[in-house]
C-alpha positions as CSV (number, residue, x, y, z in Angstrom):
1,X,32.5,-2.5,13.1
2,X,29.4,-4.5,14.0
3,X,29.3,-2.3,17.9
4,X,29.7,1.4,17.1
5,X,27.1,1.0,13.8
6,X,24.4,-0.9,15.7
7,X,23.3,1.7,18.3
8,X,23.8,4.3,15.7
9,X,21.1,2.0,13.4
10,X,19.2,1.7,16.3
11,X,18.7,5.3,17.4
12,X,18.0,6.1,13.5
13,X,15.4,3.8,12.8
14,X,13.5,5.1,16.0
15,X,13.4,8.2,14.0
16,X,10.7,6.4,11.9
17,X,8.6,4.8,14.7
18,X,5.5,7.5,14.3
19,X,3.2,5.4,16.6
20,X,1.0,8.1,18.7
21,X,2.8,10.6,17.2
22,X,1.8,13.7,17.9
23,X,2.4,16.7,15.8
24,X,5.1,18.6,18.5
25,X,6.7,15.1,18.3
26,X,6.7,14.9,14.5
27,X,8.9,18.5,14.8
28,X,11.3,17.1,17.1
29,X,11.5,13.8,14.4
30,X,11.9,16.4,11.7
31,X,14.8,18.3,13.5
32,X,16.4,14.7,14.6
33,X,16.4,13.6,10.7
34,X,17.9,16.9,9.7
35,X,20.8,16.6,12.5
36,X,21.4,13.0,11.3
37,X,21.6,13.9,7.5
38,X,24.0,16.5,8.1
39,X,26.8,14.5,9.9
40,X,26.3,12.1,6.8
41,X,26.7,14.8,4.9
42,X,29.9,16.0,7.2
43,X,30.9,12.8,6.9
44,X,31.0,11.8,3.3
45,X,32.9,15.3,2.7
46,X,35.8,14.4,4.7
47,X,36.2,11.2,3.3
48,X,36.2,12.9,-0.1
49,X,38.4,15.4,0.9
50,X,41.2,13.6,3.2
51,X,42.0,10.6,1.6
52,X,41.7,12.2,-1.9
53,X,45.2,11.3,-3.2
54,X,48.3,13.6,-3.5
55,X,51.1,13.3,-5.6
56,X,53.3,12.5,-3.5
57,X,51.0,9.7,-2.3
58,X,50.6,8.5,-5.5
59,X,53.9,8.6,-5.7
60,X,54.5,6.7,-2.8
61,X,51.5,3.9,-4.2
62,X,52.5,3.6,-7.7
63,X,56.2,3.1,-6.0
64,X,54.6,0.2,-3.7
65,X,55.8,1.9,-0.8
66,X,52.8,3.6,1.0
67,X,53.3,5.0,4.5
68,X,51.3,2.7,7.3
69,X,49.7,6.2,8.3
70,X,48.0,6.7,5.0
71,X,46.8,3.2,4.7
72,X,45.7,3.3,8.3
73,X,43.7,6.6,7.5
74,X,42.1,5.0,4.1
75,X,40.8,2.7,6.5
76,X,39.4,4.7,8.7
77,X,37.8,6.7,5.5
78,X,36.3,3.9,4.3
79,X,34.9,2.4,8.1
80,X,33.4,6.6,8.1
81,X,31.6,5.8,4.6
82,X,30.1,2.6,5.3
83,X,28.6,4.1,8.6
84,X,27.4,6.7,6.5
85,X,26.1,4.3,3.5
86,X,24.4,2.5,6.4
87,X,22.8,5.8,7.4
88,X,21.1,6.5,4.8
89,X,20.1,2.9,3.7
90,X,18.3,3.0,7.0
91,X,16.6,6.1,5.8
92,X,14.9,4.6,2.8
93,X,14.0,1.0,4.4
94,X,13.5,2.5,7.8
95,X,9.9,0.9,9.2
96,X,7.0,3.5,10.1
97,X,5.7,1.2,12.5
98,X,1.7,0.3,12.8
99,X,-0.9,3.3,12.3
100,X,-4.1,2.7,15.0
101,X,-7.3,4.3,13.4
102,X,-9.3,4.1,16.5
103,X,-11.9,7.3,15.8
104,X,-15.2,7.2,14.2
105,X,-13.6,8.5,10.6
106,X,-9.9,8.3,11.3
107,X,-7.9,7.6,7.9
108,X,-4.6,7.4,6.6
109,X,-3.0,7.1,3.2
110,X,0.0,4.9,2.0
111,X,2.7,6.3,0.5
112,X,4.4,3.1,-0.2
113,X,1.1,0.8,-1.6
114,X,-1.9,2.7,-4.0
115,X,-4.1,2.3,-0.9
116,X,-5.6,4.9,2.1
117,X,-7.7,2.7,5.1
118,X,-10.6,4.0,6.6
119,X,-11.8,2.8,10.6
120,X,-15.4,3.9,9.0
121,X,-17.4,3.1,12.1
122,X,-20.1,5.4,10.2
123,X,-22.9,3.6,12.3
124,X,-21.6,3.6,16.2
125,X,-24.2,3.7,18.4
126,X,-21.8,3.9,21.8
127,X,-22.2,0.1,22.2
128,X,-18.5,-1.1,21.2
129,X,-16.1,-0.2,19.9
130,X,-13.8,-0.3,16.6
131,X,-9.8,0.2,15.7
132,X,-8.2,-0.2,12.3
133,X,-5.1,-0.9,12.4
134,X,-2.5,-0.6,9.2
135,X,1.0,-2.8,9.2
136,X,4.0,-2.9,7.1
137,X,3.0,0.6,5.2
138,X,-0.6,-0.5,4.0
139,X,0.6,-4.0,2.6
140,X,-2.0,-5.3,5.1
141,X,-4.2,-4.3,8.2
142,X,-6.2,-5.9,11.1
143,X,-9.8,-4.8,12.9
144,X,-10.4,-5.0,16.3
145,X,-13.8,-4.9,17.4
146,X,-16.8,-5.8,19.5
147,X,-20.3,-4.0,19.2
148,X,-23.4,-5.3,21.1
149,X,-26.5,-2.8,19.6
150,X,-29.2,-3.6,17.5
151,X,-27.9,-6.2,14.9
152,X,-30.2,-4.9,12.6
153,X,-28.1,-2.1,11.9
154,X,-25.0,-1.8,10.6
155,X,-22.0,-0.6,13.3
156,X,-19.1,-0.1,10.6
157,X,-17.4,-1.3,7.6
158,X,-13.6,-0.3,8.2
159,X,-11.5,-0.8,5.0
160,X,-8.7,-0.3,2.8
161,X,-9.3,1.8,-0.4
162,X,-7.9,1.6,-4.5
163,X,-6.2,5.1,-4.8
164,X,-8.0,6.5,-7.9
165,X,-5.5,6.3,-10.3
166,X,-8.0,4.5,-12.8
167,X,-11.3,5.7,-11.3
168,X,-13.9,7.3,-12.5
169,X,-14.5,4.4,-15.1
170,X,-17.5,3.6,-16.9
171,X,-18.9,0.0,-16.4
172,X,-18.7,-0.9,-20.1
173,X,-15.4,0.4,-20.6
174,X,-13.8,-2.3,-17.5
175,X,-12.4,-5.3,-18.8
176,X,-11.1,-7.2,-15.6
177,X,-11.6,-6.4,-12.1
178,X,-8.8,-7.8,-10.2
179,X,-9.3,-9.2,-6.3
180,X,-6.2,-10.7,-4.4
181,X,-5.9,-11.5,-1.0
182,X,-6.2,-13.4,2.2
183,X,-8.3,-12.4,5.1
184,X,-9.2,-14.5,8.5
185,X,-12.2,-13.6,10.5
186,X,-11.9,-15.2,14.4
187,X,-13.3,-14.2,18.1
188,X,-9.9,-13.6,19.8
189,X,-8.3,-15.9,21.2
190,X,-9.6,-18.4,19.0
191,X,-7.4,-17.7,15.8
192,X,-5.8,-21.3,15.7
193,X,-9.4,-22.8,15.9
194,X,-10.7,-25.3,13.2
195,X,-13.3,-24.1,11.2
196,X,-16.0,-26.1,13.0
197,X,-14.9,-24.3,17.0
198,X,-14.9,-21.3,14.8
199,X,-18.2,-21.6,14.0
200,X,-19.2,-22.2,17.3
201,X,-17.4,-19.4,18.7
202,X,-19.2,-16.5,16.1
203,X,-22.7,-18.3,17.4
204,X,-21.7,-17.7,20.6
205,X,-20.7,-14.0,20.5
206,X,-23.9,-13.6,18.1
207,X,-21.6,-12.5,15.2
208,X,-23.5,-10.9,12.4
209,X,-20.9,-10.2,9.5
210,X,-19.2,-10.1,6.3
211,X,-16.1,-9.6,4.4
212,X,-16.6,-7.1,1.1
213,X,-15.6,-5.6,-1.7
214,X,-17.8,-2.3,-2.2
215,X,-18.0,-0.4,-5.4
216,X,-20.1,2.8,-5.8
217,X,-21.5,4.3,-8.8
218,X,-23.3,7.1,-10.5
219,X,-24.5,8.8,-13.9
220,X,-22.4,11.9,-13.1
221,X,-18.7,11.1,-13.4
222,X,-18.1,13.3,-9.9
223,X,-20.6,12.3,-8.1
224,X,-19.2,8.7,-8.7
225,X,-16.2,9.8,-6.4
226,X,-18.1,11.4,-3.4
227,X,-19.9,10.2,-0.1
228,X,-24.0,9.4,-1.3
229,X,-23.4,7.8,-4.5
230,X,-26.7,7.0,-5.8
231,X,-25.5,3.0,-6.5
232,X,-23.8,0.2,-5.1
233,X,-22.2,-2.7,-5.7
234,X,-20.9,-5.5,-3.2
235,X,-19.0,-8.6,-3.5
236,X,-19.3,-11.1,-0.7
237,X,-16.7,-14.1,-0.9
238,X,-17.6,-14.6,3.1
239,X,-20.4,-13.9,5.1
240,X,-22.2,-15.2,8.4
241,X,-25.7,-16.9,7.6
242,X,-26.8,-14.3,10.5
243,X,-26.2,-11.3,7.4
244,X,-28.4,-11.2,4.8
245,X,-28.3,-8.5,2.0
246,X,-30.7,-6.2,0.6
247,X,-33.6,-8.0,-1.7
248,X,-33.0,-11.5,0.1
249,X,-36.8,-12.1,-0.5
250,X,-37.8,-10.8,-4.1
251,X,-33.8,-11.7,-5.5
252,X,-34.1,-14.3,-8.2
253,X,-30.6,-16.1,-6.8
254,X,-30.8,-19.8,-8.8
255,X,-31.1,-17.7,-11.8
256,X,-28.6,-14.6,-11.4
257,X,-25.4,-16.8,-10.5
258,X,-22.3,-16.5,-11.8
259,X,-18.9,-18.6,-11.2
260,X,-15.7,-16.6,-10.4
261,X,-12.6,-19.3,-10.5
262,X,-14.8,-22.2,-9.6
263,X,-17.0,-20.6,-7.1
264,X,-20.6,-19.4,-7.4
265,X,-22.1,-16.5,-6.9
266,X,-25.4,-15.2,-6.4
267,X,-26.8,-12.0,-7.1
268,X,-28.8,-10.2,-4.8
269,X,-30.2,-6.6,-5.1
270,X,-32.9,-3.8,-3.4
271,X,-32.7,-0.9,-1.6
272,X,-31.2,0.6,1.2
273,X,-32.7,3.3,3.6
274,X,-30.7,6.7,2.2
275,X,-32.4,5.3,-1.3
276,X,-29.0,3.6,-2.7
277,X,-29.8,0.9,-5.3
278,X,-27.7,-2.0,-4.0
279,X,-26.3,-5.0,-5.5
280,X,-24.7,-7.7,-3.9
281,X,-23.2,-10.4,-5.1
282,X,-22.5,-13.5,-2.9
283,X,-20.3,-16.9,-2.6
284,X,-22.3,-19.8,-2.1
285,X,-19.4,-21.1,-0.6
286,X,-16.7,-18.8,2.3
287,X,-13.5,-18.1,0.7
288,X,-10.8,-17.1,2.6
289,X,-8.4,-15.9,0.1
290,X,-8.8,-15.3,-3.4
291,X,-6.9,-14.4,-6.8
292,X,-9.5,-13.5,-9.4
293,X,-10.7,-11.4,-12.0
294,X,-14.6,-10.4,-11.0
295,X,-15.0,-8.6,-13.9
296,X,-17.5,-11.0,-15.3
297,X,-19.9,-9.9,-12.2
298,X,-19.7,-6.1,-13.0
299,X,-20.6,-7.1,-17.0
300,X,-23.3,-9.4,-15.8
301,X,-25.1,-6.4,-14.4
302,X,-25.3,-4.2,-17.0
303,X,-25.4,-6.4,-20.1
304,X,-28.6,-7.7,-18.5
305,X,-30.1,-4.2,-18.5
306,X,-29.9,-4.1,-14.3
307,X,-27.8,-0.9,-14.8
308,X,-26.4,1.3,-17.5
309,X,-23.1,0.3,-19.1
310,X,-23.1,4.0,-19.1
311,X,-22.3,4.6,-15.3
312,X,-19.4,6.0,-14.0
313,X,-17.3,3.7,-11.4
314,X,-15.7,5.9,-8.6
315,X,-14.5,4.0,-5.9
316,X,-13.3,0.3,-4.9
317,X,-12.9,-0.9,-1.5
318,X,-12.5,-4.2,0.3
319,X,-13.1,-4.4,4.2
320,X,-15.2,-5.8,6.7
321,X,-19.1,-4.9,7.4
322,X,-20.1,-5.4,11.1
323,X,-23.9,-5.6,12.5
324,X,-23.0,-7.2,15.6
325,X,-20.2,-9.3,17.9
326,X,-21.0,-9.4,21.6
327,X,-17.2,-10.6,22.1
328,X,-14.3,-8.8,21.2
329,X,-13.3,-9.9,17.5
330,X,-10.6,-10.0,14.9
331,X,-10.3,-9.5,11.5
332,X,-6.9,-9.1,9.4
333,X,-6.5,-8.6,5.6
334,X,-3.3,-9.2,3.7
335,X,-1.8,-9.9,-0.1
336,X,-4.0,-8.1,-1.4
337,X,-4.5,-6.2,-4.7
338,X,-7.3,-4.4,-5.9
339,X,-7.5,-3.2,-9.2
340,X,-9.5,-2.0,-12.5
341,X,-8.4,-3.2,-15.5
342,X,-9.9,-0.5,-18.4
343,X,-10.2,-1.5,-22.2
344,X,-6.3,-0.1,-23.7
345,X,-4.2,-0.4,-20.2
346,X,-1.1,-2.6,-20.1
347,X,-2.7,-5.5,-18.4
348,X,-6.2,-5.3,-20.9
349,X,-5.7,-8.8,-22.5
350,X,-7.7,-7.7,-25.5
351,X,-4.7,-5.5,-26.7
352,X,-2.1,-7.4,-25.5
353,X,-1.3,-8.9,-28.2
354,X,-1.4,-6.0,-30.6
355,X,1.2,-4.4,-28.3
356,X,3.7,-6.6,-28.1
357,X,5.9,-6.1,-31.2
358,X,6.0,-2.3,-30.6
359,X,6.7,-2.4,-27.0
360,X,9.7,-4.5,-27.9
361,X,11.2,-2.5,-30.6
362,X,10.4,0.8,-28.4
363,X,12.1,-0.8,-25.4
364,X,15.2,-1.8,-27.4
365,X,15.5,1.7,-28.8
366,X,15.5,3.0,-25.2
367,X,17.9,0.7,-24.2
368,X,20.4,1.6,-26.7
369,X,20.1,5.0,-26.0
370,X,20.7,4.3,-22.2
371,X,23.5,2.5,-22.8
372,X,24.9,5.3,-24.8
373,X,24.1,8.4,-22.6
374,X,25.7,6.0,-19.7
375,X,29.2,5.9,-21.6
376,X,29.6,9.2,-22.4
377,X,28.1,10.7,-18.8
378,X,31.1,8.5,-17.7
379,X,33.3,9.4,-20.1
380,X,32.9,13.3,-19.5
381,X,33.0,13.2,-15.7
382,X,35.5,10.5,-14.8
383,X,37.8,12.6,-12.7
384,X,41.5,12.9,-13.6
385,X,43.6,11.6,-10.3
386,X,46.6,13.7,-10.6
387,X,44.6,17.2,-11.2
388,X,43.8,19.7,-8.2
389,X,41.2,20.7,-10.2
390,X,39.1,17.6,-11.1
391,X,39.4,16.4,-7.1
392,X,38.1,20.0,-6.3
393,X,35.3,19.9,-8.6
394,X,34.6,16.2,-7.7
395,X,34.3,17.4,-4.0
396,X,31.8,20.2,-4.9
397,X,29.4,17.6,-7.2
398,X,29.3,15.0,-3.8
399,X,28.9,17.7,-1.9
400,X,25.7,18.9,-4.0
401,X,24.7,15.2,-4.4
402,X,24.1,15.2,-0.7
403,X,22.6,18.5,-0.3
404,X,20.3,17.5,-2.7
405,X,19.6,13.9,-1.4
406,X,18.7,16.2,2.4
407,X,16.3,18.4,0.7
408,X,14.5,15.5,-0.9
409,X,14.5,13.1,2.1
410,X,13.1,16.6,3.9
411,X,10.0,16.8,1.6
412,X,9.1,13.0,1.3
413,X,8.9,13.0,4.6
């Protein structure tokens, strides 16, 4: 069983490898996925329909005396159906391969994780290069660069984006802001390299840095959401000394600090040259992974009267900001979450508490009903074996199951 089903597995999952794609190949995918539902579909069918039983072979069963022939062809139905079952299990769990975001503003959005990724190389001057590349769906992504142009200026900051199922939020209405993940910074080549030859190695390429999170803000709850926000806010758990953020001079850093699971950090803030206020926050000591709530630095801000508690949060990122790297570089970002935590959402710990014995007697109550509406669904449509017309009506509900299972699969995809 393990030969016929492995090239057939094979061939399907290729279906799913979308890497370079272009969009006369994503037709031909399309027809290919349609051609391989349909013999599962022609498949399943027959084994509904062939080996449904007869009376005489239920005769012949209930006597213990079944003909080799019909046990040989229940066989062969069920070998048919797992082939099939392993059809479409393939379909859901198939792999869609790496995405490359290579151009200036090339993007994509996850469908399986609440984040879209950005290659953002907003400031290329022609002197490098930049790709972004997203693995396992969006549950992490790499950066490939090198840029050798005025490291005074920013080159890019590719990154991975919070889908804005929580955003717009206004500052005094977040509770928690939560930051997960690990992320590694190396020249390539040089990824195995203690932290000391690292160090050496970003001297010698001249590497001028960081790794962010980036919030942007505004009065206006739209505006929050769009390109030009008038405010910023940045989070910097690693950074090259060769970086420094906006205000490093006129900053009051010994007194604006703030410690986030045992490590400091220090606020800086000034302005940029489109006129964005920016504030940036940063660790006094490089983190390379973190698991975190950074609310306190958001609160900090605005119950010292730096900012309103009034403004409107739009967007949450985490990536990479690059100046400068005359050698080709590496950067790669995984585990991560990014979220917002708003006063009255499941995770709020404020309301937790107050929750607790209502979300238990709701989720008995639904249980119960479950449990119920399961028993009688199977009650009413458990099919009678000796009647021509419950195996007929049986074959037309699989047969509608799968027809409906195609069209679906169609659209997701």
């Amino acid at each position: 069983l393990t030969s016929p089903a492995s090239p057939i597995l094979s061939s399907f999952f290729l279906l799913f490898d979308k890497r370079g794609t272009s969009w006369t190949a994503e037709i031909g995918l399309r027809a290919s996925l349609v051609l391989y539902l349909f013999v599962f579909w022609w498949l399943f069918t027959s084994v509904i329909r062939y080996s449904r039983p007869t009376p005489a072979v239920l005769s012949s069963v209930l006597s213990r005396h079944a003909p080799n022939h019909i046990m040989t062809f229940s066989l062969r139905s069920a070998v048919l159906a797992v082939l099939a079952a392993f059809q479409f299990i393939g379909l859901v769990v198939a792999d869609v391969g790496d995405v490359n975001l290579c151009g200036q503003s090339d993007w994509w959005n996850s469908t399986e994780v609440p984040y879209s990724f950005n290659n953002n190389a907003w400031g290329n001057d022609s002197s490098g290069y930049q790709c972004l590349s997203v693995h396992d769906g969006g549950r992490s992504f790499s950066v490939a660069y090198k840029w050798t142009g005025d490291a005074s200026l920013v080159k890019g900051y590719p990154y991975m984006k919070a889908h804005p199922t929580r955003l717009p939020v206004q500052l005094w209405n977040v509770t928690q802001l939560q930051v997960t993940g690990n992320w590694q910074t190396f020249v390539t080549g040089k990824e195995e390299a203690s932290i000391d030859e690292q160090a050496r190695a970003f001297d010698d390429v001249s590497l001028y840095a960081n790794v962010a999170v980036d919030m942007f803000l505004s009065d206006n709850r739209e505006n929050s959401t769009m390109v030009g926000a008038p405010i910023e806010i940045m989070i910097w758990p690693w950074w090259t000394p060769t970086v420094k953020p906006l205000g490093w001079a006129e900053s009051t850093p010994d007194k604006d600090t703030v410690t986030i699971d045992g490590t400091p950090f220090s606020l800086y803030h000034g302005w940029n040259d489109g006129g964005q206020h920016v504030f940036s926050w940063l660790a006094r000591t490089n983190l390379t992974k973190t698991d975190a709530d950074y609310g306190p630095l958001l609160q900090y801000i605005w119950e010292k009267g730096m900012l309103s508690g009034a403004l409107w949060l739009g967007q949450l990122e985490l990536g990479t900001e690059i100046k400068h790297a005359a050698g080709d570089m590496h950067f790669e970002a995984s585990n991560y979450t990014l979220k917002v935590v708003r006063q009255g959402d499941p995770e709020d710990k404020t309301s937790t508490t107050s929750r607790t014995s209502a979300t238990s007697s709701n989720t008995a109550t639904v249980t119960s009903v479950l449990v119920t509406a399961t028993a009688e669904a199977l009650a009413t449509t458990a099919p009678t074996p000796t009647s021509t017309n419950a195996a007929s009506h049986s074959l037309s509900s699989y047969r509608s199951i799968c027809w409906w299972l195609i069209v679906i699969t169609i659209i997701s995809f």
